[in-house]
N, C-alpha and C positions, 0 to 999 in steps of 0.2 A: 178637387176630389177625384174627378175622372182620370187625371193626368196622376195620382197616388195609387187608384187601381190599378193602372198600369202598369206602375213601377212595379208593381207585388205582383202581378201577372208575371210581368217579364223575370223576376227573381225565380218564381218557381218554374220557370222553363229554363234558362239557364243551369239550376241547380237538377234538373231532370238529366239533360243533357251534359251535364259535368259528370253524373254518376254513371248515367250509361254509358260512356266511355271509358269509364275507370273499372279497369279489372279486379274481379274479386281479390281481397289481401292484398290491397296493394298500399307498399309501403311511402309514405307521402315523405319520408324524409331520404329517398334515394327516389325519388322522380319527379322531375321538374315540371312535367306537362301536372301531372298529380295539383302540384302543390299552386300553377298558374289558375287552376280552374277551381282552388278552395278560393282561393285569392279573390279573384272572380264573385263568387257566390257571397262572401262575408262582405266582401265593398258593398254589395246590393242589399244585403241586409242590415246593413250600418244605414245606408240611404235612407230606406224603412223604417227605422226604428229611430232614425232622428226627425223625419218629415214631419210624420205626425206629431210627433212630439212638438214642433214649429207651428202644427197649423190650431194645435190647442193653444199654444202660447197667443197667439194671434189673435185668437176667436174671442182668449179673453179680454185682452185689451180692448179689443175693439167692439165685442156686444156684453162685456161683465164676465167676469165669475162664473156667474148660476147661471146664466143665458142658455137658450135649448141649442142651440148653435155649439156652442161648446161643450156641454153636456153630450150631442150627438157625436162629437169627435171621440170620445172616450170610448164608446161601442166600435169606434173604427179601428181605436188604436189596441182594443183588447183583440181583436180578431187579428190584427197584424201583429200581435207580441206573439199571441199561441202560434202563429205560422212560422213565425219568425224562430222559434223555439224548439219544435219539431226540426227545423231545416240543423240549428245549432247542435242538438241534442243527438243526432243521428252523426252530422261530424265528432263530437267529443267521443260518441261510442266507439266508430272506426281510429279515429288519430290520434285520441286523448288533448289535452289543452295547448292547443297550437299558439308558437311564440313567434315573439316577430321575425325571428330570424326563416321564420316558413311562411308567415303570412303577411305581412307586415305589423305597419303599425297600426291602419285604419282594421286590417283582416283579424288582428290578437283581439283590438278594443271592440268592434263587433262581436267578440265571445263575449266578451266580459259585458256587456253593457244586455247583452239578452240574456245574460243569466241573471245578473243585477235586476232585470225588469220582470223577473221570473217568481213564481210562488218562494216561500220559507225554506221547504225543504228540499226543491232545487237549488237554491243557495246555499244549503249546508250542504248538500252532498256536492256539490262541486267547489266547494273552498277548498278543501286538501288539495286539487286541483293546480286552483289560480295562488296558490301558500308558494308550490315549487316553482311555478313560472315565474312568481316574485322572488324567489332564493337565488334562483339563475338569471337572473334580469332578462327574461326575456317578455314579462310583462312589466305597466309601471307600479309603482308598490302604491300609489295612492288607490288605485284599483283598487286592493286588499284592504284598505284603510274602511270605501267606504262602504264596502262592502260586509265587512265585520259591524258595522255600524247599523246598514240597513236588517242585518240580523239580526241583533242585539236589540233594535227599533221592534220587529217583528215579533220577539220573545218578552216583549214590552220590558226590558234591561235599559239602565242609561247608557249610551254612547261612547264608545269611546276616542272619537277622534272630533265630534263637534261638526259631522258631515251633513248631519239630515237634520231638516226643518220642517215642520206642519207650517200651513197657512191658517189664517184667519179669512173668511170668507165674505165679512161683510168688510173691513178694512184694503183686504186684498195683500196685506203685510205676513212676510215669512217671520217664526218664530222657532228657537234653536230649542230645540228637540234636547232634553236634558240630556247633561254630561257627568262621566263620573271622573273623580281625582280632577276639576278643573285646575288645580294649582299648578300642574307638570303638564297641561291640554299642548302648548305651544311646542313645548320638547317633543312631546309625542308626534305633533304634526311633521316637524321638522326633519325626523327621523324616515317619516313616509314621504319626503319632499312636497310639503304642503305649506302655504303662506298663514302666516299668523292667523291664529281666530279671529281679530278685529277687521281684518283688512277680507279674509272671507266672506264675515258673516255683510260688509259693506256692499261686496259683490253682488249680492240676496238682498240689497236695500233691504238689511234686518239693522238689529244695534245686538252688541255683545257688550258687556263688560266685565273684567276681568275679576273672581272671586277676593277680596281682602284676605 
């Protein structure tokens, strides 16, 4: 845990120090010092925003589900999302949706994965967003996939790509989150380069089978 605060210490000093040296209006797709120190800042918020996520995974395995242990991780990893968010949100206001070709690959998916981790209507308002970064390939289009998905989850609408699953709490088993039109589900993943729904939802130690 000490060694997590740290991390998120040190992200917000780096990202201090990246902006104060970054002059007002400055354009991050003709400056390379610019775009080294977004680079910088979103790898550390990827760190972030997967650690914990790891140390919930862990916590259940290892003391349950319900366990206070895990349950206390969840208050860590809400405080590290909204930080995480602020730091995101303040980049998309100055640079709009940075692609890999400016951040990479781990710097684009740190956007994406803190807005994904984000409330309803952070997620609608920055879809139009991450729609053009997937029309220009400069993000992956499954990005878009589940992220329509975790919307459509939010606005309590069936899914459409078969991305998100609730758990069961006393089992500990994921369960596929309903889908609409499952007949054409595999076309449609396909399109976003996405592996079959059987072989996903396996991934999920869930079961899927396929509508007659």
């Amino acid at each position: 845990m000490k060694r997590f605060l740290f991390t998120l210490l040190l992200l917000f000093i780096l990202t201090a120090i990246g902006y104060a040296q970054t002059p007002p209006n400055n354009n991050v797709h003709s400056n390379t010092n610019v775009t080294e120190r977004l680079k910088a800042v979103l790898d550390s918020v990827y760190n972030v925003d997967q650690e914990i996520r790891e140390r919930i995974n862990s916590a259940g395995e290892k003391y349950g589900l319900q366990s206070k242990e895990r349950n206390d991780l969840f208050a860590v990893m809400a405080k590290s999302d909204s930080s995480n968010l602020i730091i995101v949100l303040d980049i998309l206001r100055k640079y709009g949706w940075l692609g890999t070709d400016k951040v990479g690959e781990k710097g684009n998916k740190a956007i994406w994965l803190v807005v994904q981790h984000s409330d309803l209507k952070t997620q609608k308002k920055y879809l139009p967003f991450l729609k053009k970064s997937v029309e220009k390939g400069l993000s992956k289009p499954y990005y878009l996939a589940l992220t329509l998905d975790r919307i459509a989850m939010g606005e309590g609408k069936k899914q459409i790509y078969g991305s998100q699953f609730t758990r069961d709490m006393t089992t500990g088993k994921y369960v596929v989150y309903p889908i609409k039109d499952e007949a054409h589900l595999d076309e449609r993943r396909k399109a976003m380069g996405m592996e079959p729904m059987v072989e996903y939802a396996k991934s999920m130690d869930a079961e899927y089978t396929y509508p007659r």
